[in-house]
PDB file of the backbone (N, CA, C, O) and the ligand in Angstrom, with CONECT records:
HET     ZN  A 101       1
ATOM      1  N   UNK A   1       0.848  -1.181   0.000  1.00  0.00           N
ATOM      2  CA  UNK A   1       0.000   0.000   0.000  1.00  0.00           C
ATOM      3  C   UNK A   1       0.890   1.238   0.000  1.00  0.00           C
ATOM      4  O   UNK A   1       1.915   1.300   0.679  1.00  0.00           O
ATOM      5  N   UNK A   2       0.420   2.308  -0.857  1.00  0.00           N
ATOM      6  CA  UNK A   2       1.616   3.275  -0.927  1.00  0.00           C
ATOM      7  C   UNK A   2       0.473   4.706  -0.253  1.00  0.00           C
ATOM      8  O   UNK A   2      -0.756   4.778  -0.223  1.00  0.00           O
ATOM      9  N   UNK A   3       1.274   5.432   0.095  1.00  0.00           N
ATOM     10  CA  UNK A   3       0.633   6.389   1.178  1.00  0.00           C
ATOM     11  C   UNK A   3       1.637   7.369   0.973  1.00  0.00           C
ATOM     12  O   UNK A   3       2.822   7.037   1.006  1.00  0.00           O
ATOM     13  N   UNK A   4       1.213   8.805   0.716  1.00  0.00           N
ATOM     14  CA  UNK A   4       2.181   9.872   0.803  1.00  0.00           C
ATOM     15  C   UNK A   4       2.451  10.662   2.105  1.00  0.00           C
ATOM     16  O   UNK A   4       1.543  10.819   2.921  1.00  0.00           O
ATOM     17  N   UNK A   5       3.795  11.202   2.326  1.00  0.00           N
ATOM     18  CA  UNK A   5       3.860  12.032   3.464  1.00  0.00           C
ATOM     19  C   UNK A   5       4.344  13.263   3.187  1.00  0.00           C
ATOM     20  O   UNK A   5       5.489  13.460   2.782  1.00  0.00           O
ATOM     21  N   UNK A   6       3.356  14.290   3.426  1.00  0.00           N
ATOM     22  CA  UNK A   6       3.846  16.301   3.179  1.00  0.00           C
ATOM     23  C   UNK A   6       4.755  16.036   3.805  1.00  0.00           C
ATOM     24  O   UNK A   6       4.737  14.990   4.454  1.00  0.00           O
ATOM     25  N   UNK A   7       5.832  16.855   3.834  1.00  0.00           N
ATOM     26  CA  UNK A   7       6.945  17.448   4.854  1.00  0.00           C
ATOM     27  C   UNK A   7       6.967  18.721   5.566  1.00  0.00           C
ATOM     28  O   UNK A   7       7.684  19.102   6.491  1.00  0.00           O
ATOM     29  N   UNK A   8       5.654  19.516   4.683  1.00  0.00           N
ATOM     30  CA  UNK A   8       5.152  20.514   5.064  1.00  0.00           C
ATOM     31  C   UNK A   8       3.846  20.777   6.105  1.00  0.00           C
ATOM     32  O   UNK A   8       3.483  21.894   6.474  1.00  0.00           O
ATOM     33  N   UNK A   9       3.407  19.873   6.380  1.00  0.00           N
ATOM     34  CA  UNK A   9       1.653  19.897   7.270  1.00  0.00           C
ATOM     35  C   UNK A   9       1.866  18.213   7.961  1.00  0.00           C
ATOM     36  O   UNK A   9       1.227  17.884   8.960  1.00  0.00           O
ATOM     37  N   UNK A  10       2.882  17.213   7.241  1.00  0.00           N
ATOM     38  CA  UNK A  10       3.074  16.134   8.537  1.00  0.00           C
ATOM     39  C   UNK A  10       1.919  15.610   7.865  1.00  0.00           C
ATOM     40  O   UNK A  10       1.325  15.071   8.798  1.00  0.00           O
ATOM     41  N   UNK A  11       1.474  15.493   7.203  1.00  0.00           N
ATOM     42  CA  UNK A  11      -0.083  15.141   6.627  1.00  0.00           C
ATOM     43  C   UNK A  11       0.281  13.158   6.095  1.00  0.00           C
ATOM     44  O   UNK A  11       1.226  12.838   5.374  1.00  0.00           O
ATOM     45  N   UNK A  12      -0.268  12.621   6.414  1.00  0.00           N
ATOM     46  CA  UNK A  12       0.207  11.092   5.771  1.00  0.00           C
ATOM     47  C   UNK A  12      -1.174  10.912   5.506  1.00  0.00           C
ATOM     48  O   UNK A  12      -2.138  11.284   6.175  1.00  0.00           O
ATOM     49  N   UNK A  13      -1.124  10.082   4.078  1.00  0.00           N
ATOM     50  CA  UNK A  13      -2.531   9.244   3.902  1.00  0.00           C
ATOM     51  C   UNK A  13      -2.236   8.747   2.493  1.00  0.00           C
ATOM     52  O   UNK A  13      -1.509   9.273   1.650  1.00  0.00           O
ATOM     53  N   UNK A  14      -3.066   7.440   2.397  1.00  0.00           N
ATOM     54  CA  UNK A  14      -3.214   6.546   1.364  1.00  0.00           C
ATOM     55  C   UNK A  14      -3.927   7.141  -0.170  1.00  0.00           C
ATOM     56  O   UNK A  14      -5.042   7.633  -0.342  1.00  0.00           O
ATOM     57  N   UNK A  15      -2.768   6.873  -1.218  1.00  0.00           N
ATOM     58  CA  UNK A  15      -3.201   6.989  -2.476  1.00  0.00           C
ATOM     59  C   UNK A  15      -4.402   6.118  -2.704  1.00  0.00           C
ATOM     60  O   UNK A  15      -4.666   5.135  -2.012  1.00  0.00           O
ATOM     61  N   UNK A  16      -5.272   6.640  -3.952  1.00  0.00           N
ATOM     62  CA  UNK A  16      -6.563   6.232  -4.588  1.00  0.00           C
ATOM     63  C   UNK A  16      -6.407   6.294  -5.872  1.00  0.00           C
ATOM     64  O   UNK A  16      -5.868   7.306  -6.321  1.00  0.00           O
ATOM     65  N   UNK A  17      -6.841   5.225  -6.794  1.00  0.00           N
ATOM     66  CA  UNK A  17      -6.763   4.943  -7.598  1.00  0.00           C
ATOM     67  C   UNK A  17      -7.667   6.254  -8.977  1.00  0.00           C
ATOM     68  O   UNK A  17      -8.888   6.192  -9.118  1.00  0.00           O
ATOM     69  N   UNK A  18      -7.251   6.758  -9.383  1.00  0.00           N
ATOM     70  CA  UNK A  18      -7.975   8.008 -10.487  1.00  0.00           C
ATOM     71  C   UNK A  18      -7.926   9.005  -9.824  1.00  0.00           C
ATOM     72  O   UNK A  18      -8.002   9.964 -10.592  1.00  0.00           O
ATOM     73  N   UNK A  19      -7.783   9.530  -8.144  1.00  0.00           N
ATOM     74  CA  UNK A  19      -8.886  10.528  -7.645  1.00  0.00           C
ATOM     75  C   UNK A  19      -7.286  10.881  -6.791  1.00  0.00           C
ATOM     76  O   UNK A  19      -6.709  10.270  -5.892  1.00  0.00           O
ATOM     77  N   UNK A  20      -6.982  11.970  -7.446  1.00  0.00           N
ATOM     78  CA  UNK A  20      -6.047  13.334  -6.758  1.00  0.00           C
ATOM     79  C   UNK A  20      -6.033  13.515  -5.298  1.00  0.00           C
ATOM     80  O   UNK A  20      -7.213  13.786  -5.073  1.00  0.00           O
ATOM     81  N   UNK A  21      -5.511  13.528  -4.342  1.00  0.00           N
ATOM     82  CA  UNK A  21      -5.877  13.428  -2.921  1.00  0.00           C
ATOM     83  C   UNK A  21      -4.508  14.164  -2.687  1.00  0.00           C
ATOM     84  O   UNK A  21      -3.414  14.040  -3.238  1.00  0.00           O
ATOM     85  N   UNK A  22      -5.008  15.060  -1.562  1.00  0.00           N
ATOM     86  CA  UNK A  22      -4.152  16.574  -1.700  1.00  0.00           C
ATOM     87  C   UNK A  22      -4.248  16.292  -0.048  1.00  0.00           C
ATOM     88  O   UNK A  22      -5.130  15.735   0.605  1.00  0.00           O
ATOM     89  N   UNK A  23      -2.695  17.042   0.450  1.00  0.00           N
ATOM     90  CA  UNK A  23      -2.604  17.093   1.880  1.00  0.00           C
ATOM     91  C   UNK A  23      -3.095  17.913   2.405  1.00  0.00           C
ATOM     92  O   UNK A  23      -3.891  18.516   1.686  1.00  0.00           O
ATOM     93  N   UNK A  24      -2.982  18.400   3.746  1.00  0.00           N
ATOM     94  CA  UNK A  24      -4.324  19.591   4.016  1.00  0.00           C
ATOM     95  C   UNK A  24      -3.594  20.699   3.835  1.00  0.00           C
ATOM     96  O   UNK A  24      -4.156  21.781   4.004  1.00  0.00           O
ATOM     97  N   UNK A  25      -2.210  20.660   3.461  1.00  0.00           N
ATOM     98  CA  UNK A  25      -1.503  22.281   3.131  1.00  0.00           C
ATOM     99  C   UNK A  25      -1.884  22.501   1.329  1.00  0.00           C
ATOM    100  O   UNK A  25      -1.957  23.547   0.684  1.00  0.00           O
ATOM    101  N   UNK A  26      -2.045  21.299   0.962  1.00  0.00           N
ATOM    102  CA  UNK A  26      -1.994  21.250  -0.307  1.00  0.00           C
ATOM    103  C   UNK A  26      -0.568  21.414  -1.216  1.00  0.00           C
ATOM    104  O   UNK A  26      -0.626  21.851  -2.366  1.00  0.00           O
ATOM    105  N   UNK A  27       0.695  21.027  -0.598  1.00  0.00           N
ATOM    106  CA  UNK A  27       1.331  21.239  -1.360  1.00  0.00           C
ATOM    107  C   UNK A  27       1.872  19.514  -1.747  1.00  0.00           C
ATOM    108  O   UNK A  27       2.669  19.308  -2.662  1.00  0.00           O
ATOM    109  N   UNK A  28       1.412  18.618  -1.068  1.00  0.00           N
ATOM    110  CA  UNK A  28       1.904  17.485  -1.624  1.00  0.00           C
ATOM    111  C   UNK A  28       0.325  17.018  -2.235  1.00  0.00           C
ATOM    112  O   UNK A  28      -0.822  17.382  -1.974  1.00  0.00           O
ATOM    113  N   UNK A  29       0.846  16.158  -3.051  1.00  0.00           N
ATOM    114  CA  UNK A  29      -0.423  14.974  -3.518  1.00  0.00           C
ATOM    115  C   UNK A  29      -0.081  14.279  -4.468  1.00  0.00           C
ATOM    116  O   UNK A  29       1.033  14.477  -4.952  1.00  0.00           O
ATOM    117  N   UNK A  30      -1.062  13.117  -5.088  1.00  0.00           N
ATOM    118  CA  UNK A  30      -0.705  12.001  -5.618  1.00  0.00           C
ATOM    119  C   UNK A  30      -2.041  11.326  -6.018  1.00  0.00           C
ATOM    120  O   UNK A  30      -3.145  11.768  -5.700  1.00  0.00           O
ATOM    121  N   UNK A  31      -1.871  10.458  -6.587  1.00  0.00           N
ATOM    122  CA  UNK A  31      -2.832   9.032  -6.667  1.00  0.00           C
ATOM    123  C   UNK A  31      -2.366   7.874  -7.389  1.00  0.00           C
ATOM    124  O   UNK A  31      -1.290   7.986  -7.978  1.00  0.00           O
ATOM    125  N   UNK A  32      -2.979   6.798  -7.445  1.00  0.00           N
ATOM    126  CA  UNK A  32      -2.790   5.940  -8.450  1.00  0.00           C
ATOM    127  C   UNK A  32      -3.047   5.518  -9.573  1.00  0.00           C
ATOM    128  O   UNK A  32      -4.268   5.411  -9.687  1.00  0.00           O
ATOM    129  N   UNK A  33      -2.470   5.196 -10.548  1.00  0.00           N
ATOM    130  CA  UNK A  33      -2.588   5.513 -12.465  1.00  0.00           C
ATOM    131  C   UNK A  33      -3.367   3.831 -12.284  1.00  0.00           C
ATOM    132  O   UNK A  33      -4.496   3.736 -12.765  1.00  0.00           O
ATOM    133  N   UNK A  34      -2.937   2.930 -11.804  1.00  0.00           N
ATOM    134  CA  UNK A  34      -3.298   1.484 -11.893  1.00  0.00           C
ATOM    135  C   UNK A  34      -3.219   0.847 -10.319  1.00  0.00           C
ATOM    136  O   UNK A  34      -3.175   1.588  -9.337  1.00  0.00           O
ATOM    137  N   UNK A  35      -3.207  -0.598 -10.225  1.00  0.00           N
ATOM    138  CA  UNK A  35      -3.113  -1.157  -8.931  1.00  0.00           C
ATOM    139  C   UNK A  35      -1.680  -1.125  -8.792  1.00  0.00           C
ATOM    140  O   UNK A  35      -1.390  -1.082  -7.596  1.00  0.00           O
ATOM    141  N   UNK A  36      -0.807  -1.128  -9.441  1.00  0.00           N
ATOM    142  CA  UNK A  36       0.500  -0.993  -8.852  1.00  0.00           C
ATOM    143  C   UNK A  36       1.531   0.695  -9.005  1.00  0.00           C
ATOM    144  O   UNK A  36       2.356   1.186  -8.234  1.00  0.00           O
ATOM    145  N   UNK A  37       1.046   1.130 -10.212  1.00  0.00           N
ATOM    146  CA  UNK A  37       1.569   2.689 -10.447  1.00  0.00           C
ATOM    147  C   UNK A  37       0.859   3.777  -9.556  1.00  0.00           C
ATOM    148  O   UNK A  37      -0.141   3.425  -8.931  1.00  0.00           O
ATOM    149  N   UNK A  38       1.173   4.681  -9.485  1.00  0.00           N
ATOM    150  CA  UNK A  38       1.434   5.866  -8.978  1.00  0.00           C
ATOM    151  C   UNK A  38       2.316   7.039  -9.412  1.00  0.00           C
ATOM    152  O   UNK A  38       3.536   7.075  -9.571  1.00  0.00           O
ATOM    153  N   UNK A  39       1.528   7.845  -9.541  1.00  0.00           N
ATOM    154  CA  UNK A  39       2.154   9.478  -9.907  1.00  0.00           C
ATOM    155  C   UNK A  39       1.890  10.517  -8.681  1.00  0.00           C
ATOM    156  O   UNK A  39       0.792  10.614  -8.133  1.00  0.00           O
ATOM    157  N   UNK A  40       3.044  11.285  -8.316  1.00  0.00           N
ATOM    158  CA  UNK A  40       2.676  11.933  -7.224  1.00  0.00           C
ATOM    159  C   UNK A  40       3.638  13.605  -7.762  1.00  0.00           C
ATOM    160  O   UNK A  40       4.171  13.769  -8.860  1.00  0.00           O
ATOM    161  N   UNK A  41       3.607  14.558  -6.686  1.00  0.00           N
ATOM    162  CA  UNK A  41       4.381  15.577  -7.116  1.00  0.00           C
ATOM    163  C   UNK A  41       5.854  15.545  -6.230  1.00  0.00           C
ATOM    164  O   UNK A  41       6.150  14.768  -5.322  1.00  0.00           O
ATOM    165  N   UNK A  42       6.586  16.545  -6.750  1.00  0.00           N
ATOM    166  CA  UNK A  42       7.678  16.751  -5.832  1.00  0.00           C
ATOM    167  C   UNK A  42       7.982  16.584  -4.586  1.00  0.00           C
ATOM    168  O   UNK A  42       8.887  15.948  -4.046  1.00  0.00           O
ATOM    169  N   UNK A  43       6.899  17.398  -4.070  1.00  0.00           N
ATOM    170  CA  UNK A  43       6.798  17.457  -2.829  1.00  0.00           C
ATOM    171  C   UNK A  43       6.697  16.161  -1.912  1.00  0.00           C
ATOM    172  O   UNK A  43       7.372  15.958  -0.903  1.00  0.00           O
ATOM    173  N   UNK A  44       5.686  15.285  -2.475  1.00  0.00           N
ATOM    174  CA  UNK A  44       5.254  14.197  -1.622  1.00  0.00           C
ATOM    175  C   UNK A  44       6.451  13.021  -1.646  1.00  0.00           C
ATOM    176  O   UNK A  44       7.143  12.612  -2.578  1.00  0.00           O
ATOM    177  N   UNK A  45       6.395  12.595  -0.020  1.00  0.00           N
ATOM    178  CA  UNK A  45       7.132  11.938  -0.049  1.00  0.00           C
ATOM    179  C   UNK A  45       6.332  10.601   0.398  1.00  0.00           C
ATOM    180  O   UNK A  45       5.461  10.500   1.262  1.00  0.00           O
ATOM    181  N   UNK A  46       6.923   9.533  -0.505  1.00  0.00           N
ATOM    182  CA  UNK A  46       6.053   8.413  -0.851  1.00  0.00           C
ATOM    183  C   UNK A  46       6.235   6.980   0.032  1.00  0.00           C
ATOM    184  O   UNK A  46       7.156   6.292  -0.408  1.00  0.00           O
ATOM    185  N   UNK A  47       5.583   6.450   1.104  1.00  0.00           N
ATOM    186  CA  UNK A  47       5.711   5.818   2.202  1.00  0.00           C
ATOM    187  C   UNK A  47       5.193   4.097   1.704  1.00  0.00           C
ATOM    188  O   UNK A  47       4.704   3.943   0.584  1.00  0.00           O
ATOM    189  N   UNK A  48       5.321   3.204   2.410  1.00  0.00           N
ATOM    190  CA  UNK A  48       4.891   1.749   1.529  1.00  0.00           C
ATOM    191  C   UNK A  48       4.235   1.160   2.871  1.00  0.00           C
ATOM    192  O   UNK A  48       4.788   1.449   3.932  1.00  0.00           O
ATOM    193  N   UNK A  49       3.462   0.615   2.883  1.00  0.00           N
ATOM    194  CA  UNK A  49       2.947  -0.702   4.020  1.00  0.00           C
ATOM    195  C   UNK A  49       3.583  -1.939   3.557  1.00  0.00           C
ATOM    196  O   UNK A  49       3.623  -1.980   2.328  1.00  0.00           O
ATOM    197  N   UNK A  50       4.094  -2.965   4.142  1.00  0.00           N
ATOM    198  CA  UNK A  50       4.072  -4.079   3.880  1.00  0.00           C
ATOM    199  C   UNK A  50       2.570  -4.571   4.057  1.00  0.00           C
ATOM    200  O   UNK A  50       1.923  -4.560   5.104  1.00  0.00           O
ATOM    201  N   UNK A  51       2.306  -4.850   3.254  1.00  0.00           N
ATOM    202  CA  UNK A  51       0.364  -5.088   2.861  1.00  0.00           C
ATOM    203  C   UNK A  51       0.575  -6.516   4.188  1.00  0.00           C
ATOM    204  O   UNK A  51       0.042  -6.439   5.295  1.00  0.00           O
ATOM    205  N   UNK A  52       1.405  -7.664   3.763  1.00  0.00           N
ATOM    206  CA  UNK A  52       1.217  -9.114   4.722  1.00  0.00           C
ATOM    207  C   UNK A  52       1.361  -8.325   6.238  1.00  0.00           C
ATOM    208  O   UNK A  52       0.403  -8.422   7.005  1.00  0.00           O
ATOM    209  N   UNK A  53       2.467  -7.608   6.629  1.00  0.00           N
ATOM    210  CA  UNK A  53       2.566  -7.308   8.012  1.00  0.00           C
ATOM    211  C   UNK A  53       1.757  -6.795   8.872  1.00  0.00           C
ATOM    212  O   UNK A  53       1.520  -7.091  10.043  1.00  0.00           O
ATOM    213  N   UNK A  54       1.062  -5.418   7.686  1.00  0.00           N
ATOM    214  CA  UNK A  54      -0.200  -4.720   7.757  1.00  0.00           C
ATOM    215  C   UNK A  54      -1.078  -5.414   8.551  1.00  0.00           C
ATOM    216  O   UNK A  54      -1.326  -5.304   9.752  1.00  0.00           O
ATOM    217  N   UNK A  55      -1.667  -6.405   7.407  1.00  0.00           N
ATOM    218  CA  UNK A  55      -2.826  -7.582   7.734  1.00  0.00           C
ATOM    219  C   UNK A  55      -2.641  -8.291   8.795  1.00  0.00           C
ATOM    220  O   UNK A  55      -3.486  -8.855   9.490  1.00  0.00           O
ATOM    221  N   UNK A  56      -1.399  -8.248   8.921  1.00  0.00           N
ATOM    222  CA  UNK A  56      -1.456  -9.656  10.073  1.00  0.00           C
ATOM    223  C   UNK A  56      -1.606  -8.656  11.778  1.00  0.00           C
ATOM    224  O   UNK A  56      -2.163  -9.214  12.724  1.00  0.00           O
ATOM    225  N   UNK A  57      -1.149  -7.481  11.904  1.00  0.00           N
ATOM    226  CA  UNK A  57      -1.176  -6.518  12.707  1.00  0.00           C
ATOM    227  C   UNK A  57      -2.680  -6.165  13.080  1.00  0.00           C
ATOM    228  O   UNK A  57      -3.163  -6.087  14.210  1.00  0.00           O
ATOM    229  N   UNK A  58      -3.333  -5.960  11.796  1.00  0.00           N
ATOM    230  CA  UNK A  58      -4.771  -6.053  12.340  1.00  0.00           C
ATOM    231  C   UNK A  58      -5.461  -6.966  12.989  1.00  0.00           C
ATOM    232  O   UNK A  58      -6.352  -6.783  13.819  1.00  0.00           O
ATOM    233  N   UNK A  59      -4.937  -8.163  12.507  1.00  0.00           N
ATOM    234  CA  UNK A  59      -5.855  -9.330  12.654  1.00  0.00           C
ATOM    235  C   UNK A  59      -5.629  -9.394  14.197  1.00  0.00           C
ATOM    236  O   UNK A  59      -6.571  -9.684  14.934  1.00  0.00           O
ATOM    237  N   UNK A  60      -4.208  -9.086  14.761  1.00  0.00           N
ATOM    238  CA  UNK A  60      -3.806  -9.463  15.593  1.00  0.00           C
ATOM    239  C   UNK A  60      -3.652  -8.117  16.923  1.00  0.00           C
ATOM    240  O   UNK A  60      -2.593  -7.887  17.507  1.00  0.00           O
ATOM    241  N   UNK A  61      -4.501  -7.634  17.089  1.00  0.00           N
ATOM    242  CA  UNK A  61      -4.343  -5.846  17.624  1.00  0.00           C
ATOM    243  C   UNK A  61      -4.992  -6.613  18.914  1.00  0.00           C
ATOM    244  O   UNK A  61      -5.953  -7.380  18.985  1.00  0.00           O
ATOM    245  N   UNK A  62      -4.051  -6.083  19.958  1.00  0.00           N
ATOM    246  CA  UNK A  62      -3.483  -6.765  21.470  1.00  0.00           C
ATOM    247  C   UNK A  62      -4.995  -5.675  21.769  1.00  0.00           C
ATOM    248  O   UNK A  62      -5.550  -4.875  21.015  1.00  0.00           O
ATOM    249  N   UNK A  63      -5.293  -6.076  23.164  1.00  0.00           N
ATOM    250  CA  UNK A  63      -6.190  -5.146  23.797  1.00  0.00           C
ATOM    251  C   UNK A  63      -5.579  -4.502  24.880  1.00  0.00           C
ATOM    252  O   UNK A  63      -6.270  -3.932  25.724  1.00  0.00           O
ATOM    253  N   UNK A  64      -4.312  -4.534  24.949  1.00  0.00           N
ATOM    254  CA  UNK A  64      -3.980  -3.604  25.680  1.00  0.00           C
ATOM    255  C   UNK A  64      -2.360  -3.937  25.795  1.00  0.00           C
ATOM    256  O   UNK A  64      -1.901  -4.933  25.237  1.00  0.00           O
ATOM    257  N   UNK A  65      -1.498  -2.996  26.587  1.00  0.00           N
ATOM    258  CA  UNK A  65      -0.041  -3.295  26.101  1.00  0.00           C
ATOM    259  C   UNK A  65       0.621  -2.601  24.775  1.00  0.00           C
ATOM    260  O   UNK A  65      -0.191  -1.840  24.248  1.00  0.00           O
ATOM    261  N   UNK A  66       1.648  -2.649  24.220  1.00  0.00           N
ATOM    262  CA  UNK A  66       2.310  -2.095  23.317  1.00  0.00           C
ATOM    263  C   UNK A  66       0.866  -2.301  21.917  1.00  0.00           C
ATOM    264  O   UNK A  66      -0.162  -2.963  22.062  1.00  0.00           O
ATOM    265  N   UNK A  67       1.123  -1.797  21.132  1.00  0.00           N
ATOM    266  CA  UNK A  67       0.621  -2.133  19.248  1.00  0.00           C
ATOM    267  C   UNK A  67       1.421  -3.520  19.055  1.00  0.00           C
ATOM    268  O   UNK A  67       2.265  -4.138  19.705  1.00  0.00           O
ATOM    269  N   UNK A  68       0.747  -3.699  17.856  1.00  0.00           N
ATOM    270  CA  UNK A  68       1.153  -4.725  17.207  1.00  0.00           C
ATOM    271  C   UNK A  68       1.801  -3.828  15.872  1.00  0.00           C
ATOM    272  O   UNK A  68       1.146  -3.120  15.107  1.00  0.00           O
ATOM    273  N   UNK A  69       3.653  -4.145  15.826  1.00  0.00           N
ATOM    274  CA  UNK A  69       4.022  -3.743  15.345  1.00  0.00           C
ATOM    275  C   UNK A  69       3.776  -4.537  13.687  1.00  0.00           C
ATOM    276  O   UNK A  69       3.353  -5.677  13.490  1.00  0.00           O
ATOM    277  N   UNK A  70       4.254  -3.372  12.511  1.00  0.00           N
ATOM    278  CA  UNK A  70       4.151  -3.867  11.146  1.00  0.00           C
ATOM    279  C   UNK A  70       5.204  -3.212  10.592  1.00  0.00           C
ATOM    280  O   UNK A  70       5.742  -2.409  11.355  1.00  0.00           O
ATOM    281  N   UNK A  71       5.876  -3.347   9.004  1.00  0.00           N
ATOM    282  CA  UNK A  71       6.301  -3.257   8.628  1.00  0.00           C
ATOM    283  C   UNK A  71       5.975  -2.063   7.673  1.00  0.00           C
ATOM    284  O   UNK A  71       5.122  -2.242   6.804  1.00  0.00           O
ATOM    285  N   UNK A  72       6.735  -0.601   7.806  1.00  0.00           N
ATOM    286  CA  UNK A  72       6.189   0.276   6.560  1.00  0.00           C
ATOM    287  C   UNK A  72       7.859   1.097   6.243  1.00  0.00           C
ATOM    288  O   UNK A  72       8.825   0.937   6.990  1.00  0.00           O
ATOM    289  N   UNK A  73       7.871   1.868   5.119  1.00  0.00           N
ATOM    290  CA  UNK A  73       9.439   1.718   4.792  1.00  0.00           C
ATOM    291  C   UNK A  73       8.889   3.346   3.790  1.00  0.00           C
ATOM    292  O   UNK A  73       7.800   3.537   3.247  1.00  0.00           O
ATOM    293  N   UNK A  74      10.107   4.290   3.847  1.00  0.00           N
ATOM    294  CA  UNK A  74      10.028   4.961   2.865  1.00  0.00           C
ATOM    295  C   UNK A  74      10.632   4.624   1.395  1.00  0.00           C
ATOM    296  O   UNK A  74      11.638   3.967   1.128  1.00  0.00           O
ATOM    297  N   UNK A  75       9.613   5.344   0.421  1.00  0.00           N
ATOM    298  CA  UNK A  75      10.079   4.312  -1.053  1.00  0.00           C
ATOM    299  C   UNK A  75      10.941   5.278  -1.552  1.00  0.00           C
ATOM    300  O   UNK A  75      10.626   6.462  -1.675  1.00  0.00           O
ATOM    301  N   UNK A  76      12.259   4.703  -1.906  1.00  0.00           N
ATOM    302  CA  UNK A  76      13.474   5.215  -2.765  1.00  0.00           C
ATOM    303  C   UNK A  76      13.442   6.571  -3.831  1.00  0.00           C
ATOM    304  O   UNK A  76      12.880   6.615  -4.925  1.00  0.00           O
ATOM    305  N   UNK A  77      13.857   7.145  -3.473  1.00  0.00           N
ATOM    306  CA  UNK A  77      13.883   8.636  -4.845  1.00  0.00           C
ATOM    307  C   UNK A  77      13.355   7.990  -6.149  1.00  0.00           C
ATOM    308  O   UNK A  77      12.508   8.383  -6.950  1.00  0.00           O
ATOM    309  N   UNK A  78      14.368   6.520  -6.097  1.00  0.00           N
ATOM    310  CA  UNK A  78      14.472   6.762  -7.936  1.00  0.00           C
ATOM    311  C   UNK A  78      13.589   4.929  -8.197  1.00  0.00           C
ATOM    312  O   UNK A  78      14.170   3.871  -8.444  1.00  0.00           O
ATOM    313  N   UNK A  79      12.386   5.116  -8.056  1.00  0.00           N
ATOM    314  CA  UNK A  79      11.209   3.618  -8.202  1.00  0.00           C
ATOM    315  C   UNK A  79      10.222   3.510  -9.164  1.00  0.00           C
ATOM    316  O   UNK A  79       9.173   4.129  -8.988  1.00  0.00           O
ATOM    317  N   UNK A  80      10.413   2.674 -10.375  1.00  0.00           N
ATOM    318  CA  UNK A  80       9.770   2.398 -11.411  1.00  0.00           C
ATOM    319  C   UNK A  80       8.491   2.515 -11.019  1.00  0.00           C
ATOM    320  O   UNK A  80       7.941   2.856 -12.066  1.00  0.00           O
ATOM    321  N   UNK A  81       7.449   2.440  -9.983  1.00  0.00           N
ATOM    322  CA  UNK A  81       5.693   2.191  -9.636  1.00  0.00           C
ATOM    323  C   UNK A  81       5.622   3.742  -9.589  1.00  0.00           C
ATOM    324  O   UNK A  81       4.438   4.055  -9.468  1.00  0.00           O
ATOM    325  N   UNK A  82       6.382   4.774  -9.634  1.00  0.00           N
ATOM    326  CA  UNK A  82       6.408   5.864  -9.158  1.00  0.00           C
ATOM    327  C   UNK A  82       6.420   6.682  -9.663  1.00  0.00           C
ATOM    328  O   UNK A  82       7.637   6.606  -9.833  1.00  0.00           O
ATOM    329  N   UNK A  83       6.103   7.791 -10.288  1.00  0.00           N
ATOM    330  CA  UNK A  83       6.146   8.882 -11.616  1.00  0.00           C
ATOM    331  C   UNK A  83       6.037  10.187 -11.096  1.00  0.00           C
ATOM    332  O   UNK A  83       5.026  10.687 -10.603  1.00  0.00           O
ATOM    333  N   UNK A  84       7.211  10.736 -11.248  1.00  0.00           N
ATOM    334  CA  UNK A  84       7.053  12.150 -10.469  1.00  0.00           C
ATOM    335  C   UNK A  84       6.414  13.787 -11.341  1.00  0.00           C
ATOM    336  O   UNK A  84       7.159  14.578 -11.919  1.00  0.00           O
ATOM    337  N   UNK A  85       4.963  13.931 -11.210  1.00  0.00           N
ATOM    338  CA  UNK A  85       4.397  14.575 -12.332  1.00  0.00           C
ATOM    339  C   UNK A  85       4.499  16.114 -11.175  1.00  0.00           C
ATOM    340  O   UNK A  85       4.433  16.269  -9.956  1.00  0.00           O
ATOM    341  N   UNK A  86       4.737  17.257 -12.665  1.00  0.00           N
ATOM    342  CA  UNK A  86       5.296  18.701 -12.407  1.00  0.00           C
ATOM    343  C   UNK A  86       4.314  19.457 -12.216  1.00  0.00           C
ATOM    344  O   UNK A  86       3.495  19.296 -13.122  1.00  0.00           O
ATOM    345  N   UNK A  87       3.937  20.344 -11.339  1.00  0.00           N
ATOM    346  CA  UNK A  87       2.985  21.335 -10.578  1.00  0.00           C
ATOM    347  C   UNK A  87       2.730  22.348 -12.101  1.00  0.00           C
ATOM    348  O   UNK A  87       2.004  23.341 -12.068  1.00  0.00           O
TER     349      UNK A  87
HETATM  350 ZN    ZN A 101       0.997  19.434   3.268  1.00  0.00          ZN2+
END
């Protein structure tokens, strides 16, 4: 799952497939071209879930005590799923 993060407003949230989704400063945003591509702008900086770790974190959410940790990673400057489109 790919999810952008402003650097400007701290703003994180999950790309959507066709539909532009803007941070609340508005200077980052993004979406997804297909189920695996993505085009985003300069600004946004582009975050990943491990989708299995994700899932298994939910399934598994303690009722009390630490989280159930998962796996999420920032994605590389330079990543083929990724298309960096100009303001
Ligand atoms: Zn922002």
């Amino acid at each position: 799952m790919k999810l952008i993060f402003c650097p400007h407003c701290q703003d994180v949230f999950k790309l959507q497939i066709n539909e532009m989704r803007y941070c609340k400063c508005g200077k980052s945003y993004g979406q997804y071209t297909d189920n695996i591509n993505a085009e985003i702008n300069k600004e946004a900086i582009p975050i990943g879930f491990s989708n299995s770790t994700f899932i298994y974190a939910l399934l598994n959410r303690p009722e009390t005590g630490l989280g159930k940790e998962f796996c999420a990673f920032v994605i590389p400057n330079h990543c083929e799923s990724i298309k960096i489109i100009e303001d």
